[in-house]
MOPAC internal coordinates of N, CA, C and O (Angstrom, degrees):
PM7 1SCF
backbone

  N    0.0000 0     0.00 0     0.00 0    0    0    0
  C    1.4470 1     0.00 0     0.00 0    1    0    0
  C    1.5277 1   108.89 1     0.00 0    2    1    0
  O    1.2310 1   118.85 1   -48.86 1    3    2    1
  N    1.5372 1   119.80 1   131.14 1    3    2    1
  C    0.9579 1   113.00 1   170.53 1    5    3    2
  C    1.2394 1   123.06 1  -109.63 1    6    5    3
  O    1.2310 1   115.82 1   -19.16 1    7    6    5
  N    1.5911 1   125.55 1   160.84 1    7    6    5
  C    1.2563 1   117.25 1  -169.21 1    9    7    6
  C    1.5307 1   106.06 1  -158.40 1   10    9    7
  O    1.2310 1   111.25 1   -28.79 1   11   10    9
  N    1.5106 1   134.07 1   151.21 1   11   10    9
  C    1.4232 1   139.69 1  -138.11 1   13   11   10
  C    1.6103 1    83.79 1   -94.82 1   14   13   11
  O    1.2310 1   133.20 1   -30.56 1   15   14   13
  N    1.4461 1    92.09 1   149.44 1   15   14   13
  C    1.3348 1   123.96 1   165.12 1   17   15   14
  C    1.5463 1   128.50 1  -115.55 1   18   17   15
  O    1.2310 1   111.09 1   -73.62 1   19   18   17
  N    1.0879 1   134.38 1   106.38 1   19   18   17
  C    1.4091 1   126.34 1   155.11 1   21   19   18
  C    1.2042 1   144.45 1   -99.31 1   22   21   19
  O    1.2310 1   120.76 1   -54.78 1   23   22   21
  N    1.5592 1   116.14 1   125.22 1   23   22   21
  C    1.5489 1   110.95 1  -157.86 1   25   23   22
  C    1.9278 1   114.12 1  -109.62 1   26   25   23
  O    1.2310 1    93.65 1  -142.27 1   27   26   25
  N    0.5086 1   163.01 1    37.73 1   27   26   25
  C    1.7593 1   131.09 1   170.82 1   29   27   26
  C    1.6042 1   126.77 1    21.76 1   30   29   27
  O    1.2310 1   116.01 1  -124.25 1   31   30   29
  N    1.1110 1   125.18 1    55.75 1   31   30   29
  C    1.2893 1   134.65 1   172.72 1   33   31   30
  C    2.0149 1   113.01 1   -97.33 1   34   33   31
  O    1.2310 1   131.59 1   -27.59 1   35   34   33
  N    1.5333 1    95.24 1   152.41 1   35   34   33
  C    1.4244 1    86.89 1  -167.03 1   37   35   34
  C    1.6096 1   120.77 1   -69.84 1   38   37   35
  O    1.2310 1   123.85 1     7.81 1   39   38   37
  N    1.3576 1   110.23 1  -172.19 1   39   38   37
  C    2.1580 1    91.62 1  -164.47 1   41   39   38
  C    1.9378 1    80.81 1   -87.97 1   42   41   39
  O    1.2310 1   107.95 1   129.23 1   43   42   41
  N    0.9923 1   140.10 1   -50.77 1   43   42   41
  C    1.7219 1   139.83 1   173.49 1   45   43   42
  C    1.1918 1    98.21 1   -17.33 1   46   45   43
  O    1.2310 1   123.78 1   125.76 1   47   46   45
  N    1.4906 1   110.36 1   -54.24 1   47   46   45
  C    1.7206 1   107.51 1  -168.89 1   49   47   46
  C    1.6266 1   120.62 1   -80.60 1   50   49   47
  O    1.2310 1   128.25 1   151.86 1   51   50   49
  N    0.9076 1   101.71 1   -28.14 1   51   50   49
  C    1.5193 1   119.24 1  -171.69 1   53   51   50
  C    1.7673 1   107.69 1   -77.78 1   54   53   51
  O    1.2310 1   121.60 1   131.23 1   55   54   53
  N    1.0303 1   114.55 1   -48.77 1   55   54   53
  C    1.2333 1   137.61 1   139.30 1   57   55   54
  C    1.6701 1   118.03 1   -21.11 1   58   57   55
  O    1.2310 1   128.14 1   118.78 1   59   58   57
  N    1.0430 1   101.94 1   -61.22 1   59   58   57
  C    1.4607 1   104.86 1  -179.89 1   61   59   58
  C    1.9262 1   106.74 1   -81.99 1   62   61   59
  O    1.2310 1   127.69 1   111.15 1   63   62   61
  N    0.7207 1   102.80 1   -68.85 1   63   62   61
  C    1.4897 1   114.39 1   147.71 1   65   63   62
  C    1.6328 1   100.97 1     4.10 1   66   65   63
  O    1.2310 1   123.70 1    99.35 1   67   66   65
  N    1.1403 1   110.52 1   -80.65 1   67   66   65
  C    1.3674 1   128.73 1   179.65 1   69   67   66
  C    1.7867 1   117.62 1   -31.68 1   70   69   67
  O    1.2310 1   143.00 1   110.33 1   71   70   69
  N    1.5113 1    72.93 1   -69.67 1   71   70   69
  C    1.4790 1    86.14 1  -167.63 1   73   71   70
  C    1.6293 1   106.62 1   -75.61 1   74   73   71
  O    1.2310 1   115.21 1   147.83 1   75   74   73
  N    1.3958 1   126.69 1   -32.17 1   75   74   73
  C    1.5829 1   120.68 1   168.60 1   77   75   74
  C    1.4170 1    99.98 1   -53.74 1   78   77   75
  O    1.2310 1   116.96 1   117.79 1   79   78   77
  N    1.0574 1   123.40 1   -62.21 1   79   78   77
  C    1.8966 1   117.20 1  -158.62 1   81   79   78
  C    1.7481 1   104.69 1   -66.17 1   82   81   79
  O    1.2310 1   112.76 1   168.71 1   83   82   81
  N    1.4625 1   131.27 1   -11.29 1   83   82   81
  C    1.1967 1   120.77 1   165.06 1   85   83   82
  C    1.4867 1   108.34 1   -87.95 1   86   85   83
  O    1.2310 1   114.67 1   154.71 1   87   86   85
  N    1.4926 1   127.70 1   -25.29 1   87   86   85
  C    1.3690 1   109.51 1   179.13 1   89   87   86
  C    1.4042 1   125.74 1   -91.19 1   90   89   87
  O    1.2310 1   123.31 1  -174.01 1   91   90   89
  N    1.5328 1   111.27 1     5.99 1   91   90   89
  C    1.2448 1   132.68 1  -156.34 1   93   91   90
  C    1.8548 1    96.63 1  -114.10 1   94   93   91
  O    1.2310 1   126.39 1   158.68 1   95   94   93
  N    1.5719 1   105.33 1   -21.32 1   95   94   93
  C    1.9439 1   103.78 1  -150.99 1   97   95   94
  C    1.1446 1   126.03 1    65.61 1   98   97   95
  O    1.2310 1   107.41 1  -118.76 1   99   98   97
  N    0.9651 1   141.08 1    61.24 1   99   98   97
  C    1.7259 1   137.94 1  -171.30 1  101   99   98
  C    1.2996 1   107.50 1   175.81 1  102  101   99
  O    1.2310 1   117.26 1   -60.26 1  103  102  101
  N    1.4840 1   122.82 1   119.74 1  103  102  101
  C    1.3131 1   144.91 1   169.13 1  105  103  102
  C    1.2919 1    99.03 1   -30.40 1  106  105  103
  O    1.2310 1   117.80 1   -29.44 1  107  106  105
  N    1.4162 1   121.80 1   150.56 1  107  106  105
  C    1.5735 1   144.24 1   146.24 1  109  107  106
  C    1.5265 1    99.15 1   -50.29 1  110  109  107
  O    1.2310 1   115.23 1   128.33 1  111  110  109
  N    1.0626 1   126.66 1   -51.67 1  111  110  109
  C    1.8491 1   110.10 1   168.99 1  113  111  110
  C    1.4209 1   116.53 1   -53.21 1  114  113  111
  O    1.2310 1   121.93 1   126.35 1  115  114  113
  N    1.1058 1   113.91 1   -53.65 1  115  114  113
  C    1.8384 1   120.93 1  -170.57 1  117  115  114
  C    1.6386 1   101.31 1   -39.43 1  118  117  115
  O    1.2310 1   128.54 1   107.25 1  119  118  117
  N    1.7291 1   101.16 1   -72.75 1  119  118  117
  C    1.4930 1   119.73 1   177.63 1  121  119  118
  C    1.2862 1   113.40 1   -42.24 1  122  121  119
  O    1.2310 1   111.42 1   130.44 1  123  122  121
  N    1.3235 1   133.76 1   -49.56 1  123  122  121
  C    1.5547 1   132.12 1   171.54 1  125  123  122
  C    1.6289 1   103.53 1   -48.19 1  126  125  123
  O    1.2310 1   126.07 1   119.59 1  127  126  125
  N    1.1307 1   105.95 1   -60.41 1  127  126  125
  C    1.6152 1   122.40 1  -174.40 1  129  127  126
  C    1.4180 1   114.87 1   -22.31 1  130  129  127
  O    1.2310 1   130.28 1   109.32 1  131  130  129
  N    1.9296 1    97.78 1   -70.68 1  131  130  129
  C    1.4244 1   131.00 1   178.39 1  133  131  130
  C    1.4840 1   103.10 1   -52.47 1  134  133  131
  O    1.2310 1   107.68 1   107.74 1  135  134  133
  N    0.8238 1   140.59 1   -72.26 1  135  134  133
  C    1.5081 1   144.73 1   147.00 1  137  135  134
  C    1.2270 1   129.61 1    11.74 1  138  137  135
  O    1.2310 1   131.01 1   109.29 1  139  138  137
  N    1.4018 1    96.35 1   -70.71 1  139  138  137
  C    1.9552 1   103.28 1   177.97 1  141  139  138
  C    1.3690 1    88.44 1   -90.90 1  142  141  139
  O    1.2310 1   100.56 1   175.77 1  143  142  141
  N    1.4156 1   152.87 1    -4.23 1  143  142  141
  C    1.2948 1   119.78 1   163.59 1  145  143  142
  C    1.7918 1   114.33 1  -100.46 1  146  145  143
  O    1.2310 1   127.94 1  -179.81 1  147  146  145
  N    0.5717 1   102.32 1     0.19 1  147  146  145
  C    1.5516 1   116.74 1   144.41 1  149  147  146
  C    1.6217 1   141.50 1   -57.85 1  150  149  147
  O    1.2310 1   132.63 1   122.60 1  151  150  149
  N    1.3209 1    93.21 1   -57.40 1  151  150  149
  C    1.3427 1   110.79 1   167.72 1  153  151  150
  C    1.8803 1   107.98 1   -75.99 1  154  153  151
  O    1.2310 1   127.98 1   147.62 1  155  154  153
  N    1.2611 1   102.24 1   -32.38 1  155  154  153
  C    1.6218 1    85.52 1  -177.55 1  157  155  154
  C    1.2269 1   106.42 1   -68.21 1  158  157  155
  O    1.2310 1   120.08 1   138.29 1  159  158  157
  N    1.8700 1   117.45 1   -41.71 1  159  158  157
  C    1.2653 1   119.43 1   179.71 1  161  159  158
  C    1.7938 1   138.08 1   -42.98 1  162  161  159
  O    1.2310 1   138.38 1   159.93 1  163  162  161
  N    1.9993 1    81.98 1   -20.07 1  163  162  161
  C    1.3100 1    95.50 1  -178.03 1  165  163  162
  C    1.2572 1   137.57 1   -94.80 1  166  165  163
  O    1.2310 1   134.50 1   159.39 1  167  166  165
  N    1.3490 1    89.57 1   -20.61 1  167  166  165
  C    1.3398 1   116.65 1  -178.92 1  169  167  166
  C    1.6487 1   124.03 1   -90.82 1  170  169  167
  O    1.2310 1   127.80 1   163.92 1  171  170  169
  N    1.7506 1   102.60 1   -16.08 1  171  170  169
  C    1.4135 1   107.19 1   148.80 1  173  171  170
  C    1.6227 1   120.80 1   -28.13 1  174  173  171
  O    1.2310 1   111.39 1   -41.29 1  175  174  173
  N    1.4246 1   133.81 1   138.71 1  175  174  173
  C    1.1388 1   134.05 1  -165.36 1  177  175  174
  C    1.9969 1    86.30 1   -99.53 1  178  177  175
  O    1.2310 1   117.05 1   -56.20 1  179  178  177
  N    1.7760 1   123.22 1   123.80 1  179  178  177
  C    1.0526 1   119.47 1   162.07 1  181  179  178
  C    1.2585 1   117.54 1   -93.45 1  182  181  179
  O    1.2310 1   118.43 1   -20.15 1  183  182  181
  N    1.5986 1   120.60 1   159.85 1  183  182  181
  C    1.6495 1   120.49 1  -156.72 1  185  183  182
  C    1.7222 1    94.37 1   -87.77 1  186  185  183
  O    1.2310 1   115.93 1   -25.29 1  187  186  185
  N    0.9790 1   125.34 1   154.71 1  187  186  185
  C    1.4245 1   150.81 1   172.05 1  189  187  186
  C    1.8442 1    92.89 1   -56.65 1  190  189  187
  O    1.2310 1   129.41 1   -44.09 1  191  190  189
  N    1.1903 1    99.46 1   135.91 1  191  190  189
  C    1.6582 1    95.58 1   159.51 1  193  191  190
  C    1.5025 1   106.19 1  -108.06 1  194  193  191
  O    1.2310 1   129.76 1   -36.07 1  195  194  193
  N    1.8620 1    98.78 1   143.93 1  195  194  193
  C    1.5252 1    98.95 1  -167.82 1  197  195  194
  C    1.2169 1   154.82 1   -26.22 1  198  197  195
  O    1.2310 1   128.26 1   143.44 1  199  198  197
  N    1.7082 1   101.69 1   -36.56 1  199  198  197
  C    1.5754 1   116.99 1  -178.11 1  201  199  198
  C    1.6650 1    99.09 1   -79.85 1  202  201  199
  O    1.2310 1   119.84 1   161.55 1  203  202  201
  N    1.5058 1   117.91 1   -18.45 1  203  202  201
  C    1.2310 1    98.79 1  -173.28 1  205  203  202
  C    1.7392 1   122.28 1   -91.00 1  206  205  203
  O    1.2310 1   131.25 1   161.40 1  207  206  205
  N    1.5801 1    95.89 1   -18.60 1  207  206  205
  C    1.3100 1   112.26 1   174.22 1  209  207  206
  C    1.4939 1    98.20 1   -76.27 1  210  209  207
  O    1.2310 1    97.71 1   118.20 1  211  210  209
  N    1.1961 1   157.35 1   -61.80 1  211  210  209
  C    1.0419 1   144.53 1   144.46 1  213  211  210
  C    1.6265 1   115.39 1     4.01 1  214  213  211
  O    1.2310 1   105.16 1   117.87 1  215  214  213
  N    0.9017 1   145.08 1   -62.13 1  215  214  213
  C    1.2482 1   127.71 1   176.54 1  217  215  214
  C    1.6090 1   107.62 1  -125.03 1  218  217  215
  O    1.2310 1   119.44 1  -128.48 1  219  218  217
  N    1.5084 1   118.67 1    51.52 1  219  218  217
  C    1.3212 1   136.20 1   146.67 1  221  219  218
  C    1.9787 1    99.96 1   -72.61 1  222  221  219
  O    1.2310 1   134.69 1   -58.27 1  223  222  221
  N    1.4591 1    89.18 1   121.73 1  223  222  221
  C    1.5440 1   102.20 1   166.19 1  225  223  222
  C    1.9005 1   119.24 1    86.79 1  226  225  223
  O    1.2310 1   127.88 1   160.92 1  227  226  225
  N    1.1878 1   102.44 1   -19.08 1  227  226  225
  C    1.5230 1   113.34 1   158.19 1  229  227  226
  C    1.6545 1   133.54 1   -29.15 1  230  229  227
  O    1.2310 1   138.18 1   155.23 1  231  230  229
  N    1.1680 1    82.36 1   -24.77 1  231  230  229
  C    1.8997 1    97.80 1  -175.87 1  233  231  230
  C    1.4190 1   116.99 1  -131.26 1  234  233  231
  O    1.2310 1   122.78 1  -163.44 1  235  234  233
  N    1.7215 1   112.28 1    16.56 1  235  234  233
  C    1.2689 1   121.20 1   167.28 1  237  235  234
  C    1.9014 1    98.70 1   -48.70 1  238  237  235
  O    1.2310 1   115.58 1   112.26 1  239  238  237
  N    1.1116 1   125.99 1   -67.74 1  239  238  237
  C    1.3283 1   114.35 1  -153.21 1  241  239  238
  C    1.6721 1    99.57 1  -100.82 1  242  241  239
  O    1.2310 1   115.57 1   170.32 1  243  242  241
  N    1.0791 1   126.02 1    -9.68 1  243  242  241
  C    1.9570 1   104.78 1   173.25 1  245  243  242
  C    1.8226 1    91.24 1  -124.51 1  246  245  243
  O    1.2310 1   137.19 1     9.28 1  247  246  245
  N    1.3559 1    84.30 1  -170.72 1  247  246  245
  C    1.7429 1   112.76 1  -173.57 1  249  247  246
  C    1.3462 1   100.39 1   -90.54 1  250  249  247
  O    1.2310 1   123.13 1   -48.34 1  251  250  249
  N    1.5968 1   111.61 1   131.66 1  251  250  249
  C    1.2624 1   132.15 1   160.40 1  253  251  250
  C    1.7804 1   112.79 1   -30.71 1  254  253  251
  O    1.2310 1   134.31 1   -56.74 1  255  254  253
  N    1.4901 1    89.93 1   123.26 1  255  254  253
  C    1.5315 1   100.23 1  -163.57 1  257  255  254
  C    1.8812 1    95.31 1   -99.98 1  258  257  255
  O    1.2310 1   130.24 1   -20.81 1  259  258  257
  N    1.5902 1    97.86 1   159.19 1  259  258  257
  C    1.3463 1    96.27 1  -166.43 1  261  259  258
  C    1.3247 1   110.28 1   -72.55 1  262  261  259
  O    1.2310 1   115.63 1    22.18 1  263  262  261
  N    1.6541 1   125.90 1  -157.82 1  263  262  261
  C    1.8935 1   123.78 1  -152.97 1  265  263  262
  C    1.9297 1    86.82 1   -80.62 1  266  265  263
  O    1.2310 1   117.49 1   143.36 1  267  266  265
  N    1.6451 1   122.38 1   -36.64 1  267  266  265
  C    1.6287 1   126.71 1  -165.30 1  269  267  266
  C    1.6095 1    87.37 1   -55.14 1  270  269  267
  O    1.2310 1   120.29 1    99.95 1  271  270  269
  N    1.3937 1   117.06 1   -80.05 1  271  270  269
  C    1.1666 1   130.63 1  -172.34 1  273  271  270
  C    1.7744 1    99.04 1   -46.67 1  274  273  271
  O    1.2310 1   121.10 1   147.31 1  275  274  273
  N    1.0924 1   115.50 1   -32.69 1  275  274  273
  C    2.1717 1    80.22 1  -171.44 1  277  275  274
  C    1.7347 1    97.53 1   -89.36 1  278  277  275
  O    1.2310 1   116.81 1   159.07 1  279  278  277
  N    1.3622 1   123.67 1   -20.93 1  279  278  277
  C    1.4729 1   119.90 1   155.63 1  281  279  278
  C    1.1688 1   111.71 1   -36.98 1  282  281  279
  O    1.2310 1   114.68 1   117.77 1  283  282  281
  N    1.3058 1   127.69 1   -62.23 1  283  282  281
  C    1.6353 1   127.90 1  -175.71 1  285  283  282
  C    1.2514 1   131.17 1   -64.78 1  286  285  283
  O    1.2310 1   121.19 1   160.78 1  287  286  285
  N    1.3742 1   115.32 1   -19.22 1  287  286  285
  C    0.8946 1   132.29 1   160.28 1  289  287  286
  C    1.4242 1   135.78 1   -92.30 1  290  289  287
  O    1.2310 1   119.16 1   157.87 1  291  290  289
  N    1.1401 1   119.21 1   -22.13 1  291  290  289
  C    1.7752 1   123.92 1   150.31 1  293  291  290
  C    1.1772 1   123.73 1   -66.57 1  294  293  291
  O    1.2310 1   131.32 1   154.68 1  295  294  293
  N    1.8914 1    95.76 1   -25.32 1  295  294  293
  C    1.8071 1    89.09 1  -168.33 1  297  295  294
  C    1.7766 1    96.06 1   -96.18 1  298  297  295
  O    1.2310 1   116.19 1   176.04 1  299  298  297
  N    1.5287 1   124.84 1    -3.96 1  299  298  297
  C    1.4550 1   126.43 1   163.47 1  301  299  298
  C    1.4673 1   122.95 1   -61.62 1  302  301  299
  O    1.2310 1   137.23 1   138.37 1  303  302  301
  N    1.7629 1    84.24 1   -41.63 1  303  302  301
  C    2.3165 1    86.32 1  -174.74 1  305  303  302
  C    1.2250 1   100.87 1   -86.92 1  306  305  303
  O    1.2310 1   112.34 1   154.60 1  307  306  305
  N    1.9486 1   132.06 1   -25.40 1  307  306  305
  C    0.8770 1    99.82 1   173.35 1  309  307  306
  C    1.9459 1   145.32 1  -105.83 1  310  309  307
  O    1.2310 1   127.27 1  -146.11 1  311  310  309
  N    1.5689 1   103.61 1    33.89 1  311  310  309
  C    0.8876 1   122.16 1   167.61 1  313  311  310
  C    2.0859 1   116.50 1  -112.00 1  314  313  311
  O    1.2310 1   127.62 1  -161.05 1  315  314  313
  N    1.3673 1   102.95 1    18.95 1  315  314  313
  C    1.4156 1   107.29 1   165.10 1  317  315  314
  C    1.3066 1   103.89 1  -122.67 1  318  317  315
  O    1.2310 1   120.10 1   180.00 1  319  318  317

């Protein structure tokens, strides 16, 4: 269902606004549209892939250890 929106945006923006959605084809609604569903899309939280959740949080309390040391340590958590 759709339903009207009214915004307060500045005339610079609105303005531009304008002129993007005629060189583009697509209403100043569409583009708003595309926009916030975008941003929701983005802002979805994505899941960790394993090896990385695996050493998510490892370096909360010291300094990033060099490439030997994070070898040793991936290949520690992930053989327990």
């Amino acid at each position: 269902m759709q339903k009207k929106l009214t915004l307060n945006i500045d005339d610079e923006l609105i303005n531009f606004a304008h002129t993007y959605s005629r060189q583009n084809g697509l209403s100043i609604s569409k583009l708003f549209e595309q926009y916030l569903s975008k941003l929701k899309t983005n802002n979805q939280t994505q899941p960790l892939q394993s090896k990385v959740q695996a050493l998510y949080g490892i370096f909360h309390n010291s300094p990033i250890p060099d490439k030997t040391e994070l070898r040793q340590i991936f290949n520690e958590k992930s053989t327990h």
